[in-house]
Structures are given as structure tokens and as C-alpha cells.
C-alpha positions as CSV (number, residue, x, y, z in Angstrom):
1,X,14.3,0.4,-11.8
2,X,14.5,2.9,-9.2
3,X,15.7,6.8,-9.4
4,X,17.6,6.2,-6.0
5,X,21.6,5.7,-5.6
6,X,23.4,3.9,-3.7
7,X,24.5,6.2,-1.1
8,X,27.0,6.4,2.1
9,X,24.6,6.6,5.4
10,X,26.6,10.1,6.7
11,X,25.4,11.9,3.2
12,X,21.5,10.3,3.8
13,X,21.8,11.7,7.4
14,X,23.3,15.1,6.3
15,X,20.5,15.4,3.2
16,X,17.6,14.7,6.3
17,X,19.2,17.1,8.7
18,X,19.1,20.4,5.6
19,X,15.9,19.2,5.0
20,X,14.3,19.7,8.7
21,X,14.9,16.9,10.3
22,X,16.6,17.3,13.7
23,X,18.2,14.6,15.9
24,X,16.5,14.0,19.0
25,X,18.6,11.5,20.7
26,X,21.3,8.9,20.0
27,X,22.1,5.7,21.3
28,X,24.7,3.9,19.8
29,X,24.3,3.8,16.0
30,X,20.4,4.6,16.2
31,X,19.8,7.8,16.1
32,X,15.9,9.5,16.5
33,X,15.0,12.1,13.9
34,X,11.7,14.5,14.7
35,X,10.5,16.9,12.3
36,X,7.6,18.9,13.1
37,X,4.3,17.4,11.4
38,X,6.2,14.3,11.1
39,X,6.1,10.4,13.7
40,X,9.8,10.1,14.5
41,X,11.9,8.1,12.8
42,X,14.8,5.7,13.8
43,X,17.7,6.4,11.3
44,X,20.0,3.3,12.4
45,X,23.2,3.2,10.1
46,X,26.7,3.4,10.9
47,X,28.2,6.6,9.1
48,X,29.8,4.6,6.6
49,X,27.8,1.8,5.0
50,X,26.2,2.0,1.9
51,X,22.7,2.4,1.8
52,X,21.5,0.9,-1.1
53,X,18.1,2.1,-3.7
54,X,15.6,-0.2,-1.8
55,X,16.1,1.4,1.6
56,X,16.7,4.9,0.4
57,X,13.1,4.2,-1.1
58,X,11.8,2.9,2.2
59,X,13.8,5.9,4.0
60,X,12.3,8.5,1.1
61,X,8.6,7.3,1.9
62,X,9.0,7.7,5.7
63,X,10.8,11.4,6.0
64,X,9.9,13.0,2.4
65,X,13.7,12.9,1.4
66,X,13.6,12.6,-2.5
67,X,16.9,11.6,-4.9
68,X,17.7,14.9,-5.8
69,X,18.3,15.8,-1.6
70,X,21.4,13.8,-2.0
């Protein structure tokens, strides 16, 4: 079992962005995320799917984000 919810893609994005994350450039639904001290990473949902625990995991693992940022 995982401590991750399943979670709409805008609140993933808006919990990456308080947490340092900034958007560097967009094309279409792929948007590049840089954080100082960080690779970038390709954040490449539509605002409104659901994200489910597995990729939140995946997601939490590559930026830091953790289940209590949602």
C-alpha cells in the first residue's frame, strides 16, 4: 500500500510549483520544470486527469514532492 492519493494533475503541478519548482517552457501539455540543484523534469499531464499513487510515487522520487505537499 502506498501513502500517495489519487490526485487531479493541476493540484500535483500547483504543490511542485510552492515547493520550488519553476516552469521553464511549455509545449502543448508537456511542460519543463527546473529547480535549482535539480535535472529537469517533464511534467506531461493535462490539468484534469487523475494522477494515480504509482505515478505520484514515480513523480515524488524525481522532484522531492512528498504526500503531505498535496
Amino acid at each position: 500500500m502506498t501513502d500517495w492519493p489519487t490526485t487531479k494533475a493541476k493540484r500535483v503541478l500547483a504543490a511542485l510549483l510552492r515547493s520550488g519548482w519553476q516552469i521553464r517552457r511549455q509545449t502543448g501539455s508537456h511542460k519543463i520544470l527546473v529547480k535549482q540543484g535539480c535535472p529537469e523534469y517533464v511534467f506531461a499531464f493535462h490539468e484534469g486527469v487523475e494522477i494515480g499513487p504509482i505515478m505520484l510515487k514515480k513523480i515524488g522520487k524525481h522532484t522531492g514532492l512528498k504526500p503531505e505537499d498535496l
